[in-house]
N, C-alpha and C positions, 0 to 999 in steps of 0.2 A: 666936361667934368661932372662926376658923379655929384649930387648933391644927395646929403645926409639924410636933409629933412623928410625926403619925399615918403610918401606909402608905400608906392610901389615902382620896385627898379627888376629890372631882368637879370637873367642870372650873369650874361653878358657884361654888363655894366659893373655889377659888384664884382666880376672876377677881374674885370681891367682896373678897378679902383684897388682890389685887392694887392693885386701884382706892383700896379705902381708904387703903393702906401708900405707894402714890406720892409722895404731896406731902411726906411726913415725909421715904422716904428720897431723895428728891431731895434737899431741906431739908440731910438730913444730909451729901452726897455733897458738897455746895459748901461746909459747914461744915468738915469734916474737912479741905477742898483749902485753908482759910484758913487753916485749923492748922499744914498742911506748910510752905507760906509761911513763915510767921511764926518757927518752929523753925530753919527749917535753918540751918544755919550760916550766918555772914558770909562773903561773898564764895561763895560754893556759887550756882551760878545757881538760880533758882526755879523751880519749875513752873509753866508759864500754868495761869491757872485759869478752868476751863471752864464756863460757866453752861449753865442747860439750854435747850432751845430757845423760841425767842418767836416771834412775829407777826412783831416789828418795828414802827418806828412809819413804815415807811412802807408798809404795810398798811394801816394805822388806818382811812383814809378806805374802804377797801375793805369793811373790817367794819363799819365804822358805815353806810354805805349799805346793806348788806348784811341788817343787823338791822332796818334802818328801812321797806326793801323788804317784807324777809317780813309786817313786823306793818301793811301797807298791801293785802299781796296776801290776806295771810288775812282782813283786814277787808271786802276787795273782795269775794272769794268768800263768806263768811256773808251778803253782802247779798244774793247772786245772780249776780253776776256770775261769767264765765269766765274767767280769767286766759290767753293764749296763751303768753306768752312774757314773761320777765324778765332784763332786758342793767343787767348792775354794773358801773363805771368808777366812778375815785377820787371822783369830785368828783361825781356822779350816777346814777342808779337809775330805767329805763322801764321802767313796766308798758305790756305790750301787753293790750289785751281784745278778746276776741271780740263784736263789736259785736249789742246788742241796743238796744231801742225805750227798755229803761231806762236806758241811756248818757245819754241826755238830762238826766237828772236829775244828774248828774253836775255842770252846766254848764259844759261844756269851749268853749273857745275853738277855732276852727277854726284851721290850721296849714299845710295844705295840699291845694291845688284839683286834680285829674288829669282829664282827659277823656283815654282812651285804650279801641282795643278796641272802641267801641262802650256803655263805662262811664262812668258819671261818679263818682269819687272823692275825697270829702273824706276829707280826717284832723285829728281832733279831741283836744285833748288840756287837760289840769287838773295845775294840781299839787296834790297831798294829800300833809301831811309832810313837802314836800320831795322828795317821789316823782315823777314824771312819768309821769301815766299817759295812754294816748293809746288810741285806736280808728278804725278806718276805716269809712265809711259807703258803700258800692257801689249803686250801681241802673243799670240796663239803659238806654241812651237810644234812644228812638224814632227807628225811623229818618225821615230826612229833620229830624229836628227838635234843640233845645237842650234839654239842663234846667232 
């Protein structure tokens, strides 16, 4: 335990005494402002009282996407997969992958057809968790010819 008194403490030390000491003295800061309330006199205007900061709950969808994303992309990735890219919105969560031959396994539903370029591009996507995860499949098309 930190002790107050000392001269000299490391920055180590005060940032663990910090972290611990947060919640209580927040705790107390909104407790004490209840108190002032309640005391002052009749007719004395009150002091607002100031909670400490939140989310908010219109956040919420943000974070629960958010949470539900990470623990899909790190599951992605332990399997092998490569994760490219991850886009959060309230209401939903894309995994993009770098597409490999194990995508298949996945069995995603295809989403969208491109021929452009000289490519032909599908993009393939699944939901897992409520996550949407997607990949592109590219190959070269012969010329004179279709895929």
């Amino acid at each position: 335990m930190l002790s107050l008194f000392r001269k000299k403490a490391s920055a180590t030390e005060v940032a663990i005494h910090q972290r611990e000491n947060a919640p209580a003295q927040q705790h107390n800061g909104i407790e004490r402002q209840f108190v002032a309330a309640i005391l002052a006199p009749e007719g004395a205007p009150t002091p607002p009282i100031i909670l400490p900061p939140s989310i908010g709950p219109a956040n919420q969808g943000v974070m629960f996407c958010t949470t539900r994303a990470k623990r899909v992309a790190v599951m992605l990735a332990r399997r092998g997969f490569a994760v490219k890219k991850i886009v959060i919105t309230p209401s939903l969560a894309t995994i993009t992958l770098k597409s490999t031959p194990g995508c298949r396994d996945l069995g995603g539903e295809q989403i969208c057809h491109a021929l452009c370029c000289g490519k032909d591009e599908r993009t393939y996507a699944v939901l897992i968790d409520g996550i949407s995860v997607e990949w592109t499949v590219s190959r070269s098309l012969e010329k004179g010819g279709a895929a």
